[in-house]
C-alpha positions as CSV (number, residue, x, y, z in Angstrom):
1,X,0.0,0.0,0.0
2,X,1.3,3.3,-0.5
3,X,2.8,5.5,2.2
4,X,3.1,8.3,-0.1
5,X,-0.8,10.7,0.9
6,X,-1.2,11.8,-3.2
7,X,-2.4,15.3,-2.8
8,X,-4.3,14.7,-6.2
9,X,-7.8,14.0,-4.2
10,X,-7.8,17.4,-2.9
11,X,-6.9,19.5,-5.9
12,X,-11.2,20.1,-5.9
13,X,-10.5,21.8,-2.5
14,X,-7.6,24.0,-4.0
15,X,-9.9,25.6,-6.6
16,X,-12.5,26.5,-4.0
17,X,-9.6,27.3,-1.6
18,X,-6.6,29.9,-3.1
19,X,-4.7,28.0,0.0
20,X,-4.5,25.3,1.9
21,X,-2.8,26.0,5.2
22,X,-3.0,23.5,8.5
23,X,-5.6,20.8,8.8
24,X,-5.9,19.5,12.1
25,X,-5.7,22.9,13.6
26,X,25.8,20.7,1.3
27,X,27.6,18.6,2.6
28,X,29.5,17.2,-1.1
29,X,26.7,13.8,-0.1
30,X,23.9,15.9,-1.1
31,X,25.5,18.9,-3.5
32,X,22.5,20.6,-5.9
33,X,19.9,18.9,-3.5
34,X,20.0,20.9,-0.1
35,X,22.2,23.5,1.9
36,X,22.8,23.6,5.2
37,X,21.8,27.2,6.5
38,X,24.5,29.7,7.0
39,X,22.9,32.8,8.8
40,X,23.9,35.4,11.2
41,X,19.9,35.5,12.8
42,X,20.4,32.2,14.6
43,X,23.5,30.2,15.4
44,X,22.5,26.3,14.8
45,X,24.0,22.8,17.0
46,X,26.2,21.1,15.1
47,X,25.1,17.9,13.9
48,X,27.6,14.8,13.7
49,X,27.1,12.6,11.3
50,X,26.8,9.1,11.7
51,X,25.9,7.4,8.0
52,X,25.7,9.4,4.4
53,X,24.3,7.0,2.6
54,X,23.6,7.6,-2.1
55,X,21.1,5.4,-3.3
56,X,21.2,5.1,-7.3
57,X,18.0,6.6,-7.7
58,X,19.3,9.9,-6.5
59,X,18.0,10.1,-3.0
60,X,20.3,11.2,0.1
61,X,20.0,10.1,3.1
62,X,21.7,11.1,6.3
63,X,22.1,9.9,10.1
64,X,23.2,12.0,12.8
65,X,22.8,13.0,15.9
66,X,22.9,16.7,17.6
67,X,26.0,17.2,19.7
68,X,24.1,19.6,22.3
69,X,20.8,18.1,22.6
70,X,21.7,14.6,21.9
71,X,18.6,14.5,19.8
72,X,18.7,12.1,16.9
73,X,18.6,13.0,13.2
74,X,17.2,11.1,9.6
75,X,17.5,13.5,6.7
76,X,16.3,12.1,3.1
77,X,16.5,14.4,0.2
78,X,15.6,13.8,-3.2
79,X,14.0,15.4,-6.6
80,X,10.5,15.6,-8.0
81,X,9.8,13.6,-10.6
82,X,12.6,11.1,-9.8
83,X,12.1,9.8,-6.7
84,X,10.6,9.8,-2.7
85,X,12.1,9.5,0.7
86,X,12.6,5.8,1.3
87,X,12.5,5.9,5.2
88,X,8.7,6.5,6.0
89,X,7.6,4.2,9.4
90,X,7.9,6.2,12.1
91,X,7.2,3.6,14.6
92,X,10.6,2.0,14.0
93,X,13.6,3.0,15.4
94,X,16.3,4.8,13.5
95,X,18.6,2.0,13.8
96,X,16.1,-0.2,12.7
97,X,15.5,2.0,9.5
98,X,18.9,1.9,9.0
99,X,18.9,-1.6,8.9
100,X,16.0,-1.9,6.8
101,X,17.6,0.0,3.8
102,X,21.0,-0.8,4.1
103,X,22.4,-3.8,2.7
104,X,24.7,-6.2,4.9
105,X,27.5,-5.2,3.5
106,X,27.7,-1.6,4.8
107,X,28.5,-1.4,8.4
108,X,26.2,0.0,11.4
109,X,27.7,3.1,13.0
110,X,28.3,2.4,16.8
111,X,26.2,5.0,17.8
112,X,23.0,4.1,16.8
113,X,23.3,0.7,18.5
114,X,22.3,3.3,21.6
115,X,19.7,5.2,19.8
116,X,16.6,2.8,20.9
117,X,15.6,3.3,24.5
118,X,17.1,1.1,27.1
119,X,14.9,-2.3,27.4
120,X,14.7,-2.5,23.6
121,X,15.2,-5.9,22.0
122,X,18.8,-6.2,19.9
123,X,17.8,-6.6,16.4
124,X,18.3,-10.0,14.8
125,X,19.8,-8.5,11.3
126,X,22.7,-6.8,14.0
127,X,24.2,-10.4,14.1
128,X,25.3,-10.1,10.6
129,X,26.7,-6.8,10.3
130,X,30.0,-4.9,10.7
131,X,30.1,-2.1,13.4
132,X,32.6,0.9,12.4
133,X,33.5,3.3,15.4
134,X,33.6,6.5,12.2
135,X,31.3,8.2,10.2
136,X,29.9,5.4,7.2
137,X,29.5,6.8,3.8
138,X,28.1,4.3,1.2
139,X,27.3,5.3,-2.4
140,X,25.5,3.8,-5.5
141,X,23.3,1.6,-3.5
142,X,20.5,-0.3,-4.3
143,X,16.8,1.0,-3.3
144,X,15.6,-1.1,-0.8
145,X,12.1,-2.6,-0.9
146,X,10.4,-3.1,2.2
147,X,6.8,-2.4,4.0
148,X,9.0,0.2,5.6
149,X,9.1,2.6,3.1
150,X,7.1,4.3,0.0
151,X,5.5,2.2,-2.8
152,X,5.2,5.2,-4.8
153,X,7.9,6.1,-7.4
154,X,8.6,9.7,-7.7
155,X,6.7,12.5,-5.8
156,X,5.0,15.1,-7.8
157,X,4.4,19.4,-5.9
158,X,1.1,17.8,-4.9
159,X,1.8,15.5,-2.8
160,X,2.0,15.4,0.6
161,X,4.4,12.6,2.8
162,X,3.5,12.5,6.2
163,X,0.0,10.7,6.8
164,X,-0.9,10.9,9.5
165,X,-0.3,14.9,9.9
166,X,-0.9,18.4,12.2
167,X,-0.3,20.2,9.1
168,X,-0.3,20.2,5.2
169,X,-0.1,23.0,2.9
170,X,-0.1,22.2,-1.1
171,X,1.0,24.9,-4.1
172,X,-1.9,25.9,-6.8
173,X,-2.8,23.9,-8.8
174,X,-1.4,23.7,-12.1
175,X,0.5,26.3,-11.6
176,X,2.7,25.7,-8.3
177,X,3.9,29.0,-7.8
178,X,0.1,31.2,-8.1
179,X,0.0,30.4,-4.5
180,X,1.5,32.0,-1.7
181,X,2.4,30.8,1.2
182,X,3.0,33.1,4.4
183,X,5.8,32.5,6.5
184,X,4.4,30.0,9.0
185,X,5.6,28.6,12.5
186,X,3.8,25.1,13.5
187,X,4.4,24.4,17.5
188,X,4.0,21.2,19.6
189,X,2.1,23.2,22.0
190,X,-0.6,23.3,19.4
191,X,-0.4,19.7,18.5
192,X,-0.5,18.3,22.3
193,X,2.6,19.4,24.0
194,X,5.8,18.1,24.3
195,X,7.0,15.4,21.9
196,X,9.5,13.0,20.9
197,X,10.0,13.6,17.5
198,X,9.6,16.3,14.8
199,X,8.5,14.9,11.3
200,X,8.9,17.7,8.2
201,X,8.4,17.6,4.6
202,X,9.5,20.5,2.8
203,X,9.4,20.7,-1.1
204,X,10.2,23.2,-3.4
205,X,8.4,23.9,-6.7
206,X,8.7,27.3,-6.9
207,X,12.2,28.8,-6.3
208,X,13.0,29.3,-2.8
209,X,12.4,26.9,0.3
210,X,14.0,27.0,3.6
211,X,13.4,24.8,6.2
212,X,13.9,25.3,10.1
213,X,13.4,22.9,13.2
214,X,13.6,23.8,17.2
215,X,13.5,21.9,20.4
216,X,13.1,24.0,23.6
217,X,15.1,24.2,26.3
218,X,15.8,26.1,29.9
219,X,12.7,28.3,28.0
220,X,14.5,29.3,24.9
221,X,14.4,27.6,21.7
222,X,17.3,26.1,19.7
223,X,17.5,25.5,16.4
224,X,19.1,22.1,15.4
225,X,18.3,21.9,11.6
226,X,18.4,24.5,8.9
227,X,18.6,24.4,5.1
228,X,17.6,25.4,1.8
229,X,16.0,23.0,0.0
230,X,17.0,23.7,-4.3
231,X,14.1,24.1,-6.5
232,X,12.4,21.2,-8.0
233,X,13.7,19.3,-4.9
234,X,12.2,17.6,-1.3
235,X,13.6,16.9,2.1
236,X,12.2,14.7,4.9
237,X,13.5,15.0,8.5
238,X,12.7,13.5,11.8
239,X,14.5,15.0,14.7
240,X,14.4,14.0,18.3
241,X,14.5,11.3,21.1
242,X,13.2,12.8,24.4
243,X,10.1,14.9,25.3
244,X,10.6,18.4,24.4
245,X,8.7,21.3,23.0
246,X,9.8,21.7,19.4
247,X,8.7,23.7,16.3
248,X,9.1,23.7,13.1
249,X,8.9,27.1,11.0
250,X,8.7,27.8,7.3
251,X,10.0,30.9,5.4
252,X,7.1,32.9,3.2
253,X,7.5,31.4,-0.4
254,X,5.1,30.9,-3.5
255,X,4.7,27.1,-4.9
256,X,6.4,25.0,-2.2
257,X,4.7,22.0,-0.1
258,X,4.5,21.8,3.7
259,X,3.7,18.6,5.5
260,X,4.5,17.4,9.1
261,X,3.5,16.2,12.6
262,X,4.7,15.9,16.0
263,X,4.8,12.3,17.5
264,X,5.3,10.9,20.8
């Protein structure tokens, strides 16, 4: 069944509605795809990579984990019209996504053998894999196929990602770019409270996307993820591992797709 939420269905909405805002209320791996922000407004954690992995359809996928906050990091990016984020089910672990789209021969980093919480059971596949101690970076790997990730081929500037969502915003319809969307700022304290995880598609059909995540804490925000996504491009990202208040904010653009949730 399809993990990709086709935004098709709802194109009879966007010609009643000029926008649809909320319902429910580089590094060298990944060049031409997405920038990491650079901005004197907000400093940003570092994040150390654990796995850059290049799959031969063109998606990007990276591992990592926050070296303030400790929270945990999965960033996929990819283009429209070629592919989708393989990494969808959020009720896995990230070490078990890493496992489920990874073949054996590429080795686990040794840090995300601590990622699931204490009490978890060791995965079986772990008994046939290679731990490294450095960063892994694997290219021109075969696209895994599993129940774990998207049947769909490519995503098109109408779809959305994240099913179940707090939030989803589409572009017009044909014409991405005839709608506007404001700058926009979507907080856990909306959506329930204080969560685990922060889930955010951002994708870019009309020139300009930038794409910003928070967690809270001591009473300030802190941003711990911030790029640029290139035009005619997507990125997926789930941040976190602890209860925090987070948000997730969205610079004003014309023709781009918002979709996310908090979980946890």
């Amino acid at each position: 069944m399809a993990r990709v939420l086709s935004g098709r269905a709802l194109l009879a909405v966007l010609v009643v509605l000029p926008t649809l805002t909320a319902w429910n209320a580089a590094p060298a791996s990944a060049a031409g795809v997405a920038g990491p922000g650079v901005y004197a407004d907000e400093p940003v954690d570092r994040d150390v990579e654990l796995a850059r992995l290049g799959y031969r359809n063109g998606v990007r996928v990276v591992f990592s984990r926050d070296e303030v906050s400790g929270d945990w990091g999965l960033r996929q990016d990819g283009e429209m019209g070629r592919n989708v984020p393989l990494a969808y089910d959020d009720k896995q672990s990230l070490l078990q996504t890493y496992l489920s789209i990874t073949p054996k021969s590429v080795p686990v980093p040794r840090a995300l053998l601590s990622e699931p919480p204490a009490g978890t059971p060791t995965p079986p596949e772990l008994a046939y894999r290679t731990i490294a101690a450095s960063l892994v970076v694997a290219d021109d790997l075969t696209v895994p196929t599993s129940s774990a990730m998207s049947a769909a081929a490519t995503m098109t500037c109408w779809d959305l990602y994240w099913n179940s969502y707090n939030w989803a915003e589409l572009p017009g319809y044909p014409n991405p770019a005839s709608v506007w969307h404001p700058a926009k700022t979507y907080y856990s304290s909306d959506f329930g409270g204080m969560k685990m995880y922060s889930y955010s598609y951002l994708a870019n059909c009309g020139g300009y996307a930038r794409h910003r995540i928070y967690y809270k804490s001591a009473g300030d925000y802190y941003k711990h993820h911030d790029y640029e996504v290139a035009y005619g491009h997507w990125q997926a990202v789930k941040k976190g591992s602890v209860h925090r208040y987070r948000k997730v904010h969205y610079d004003g653009t014309s023709g781009d797709t918002r979709n996310g949730k908090y979980v946890g």
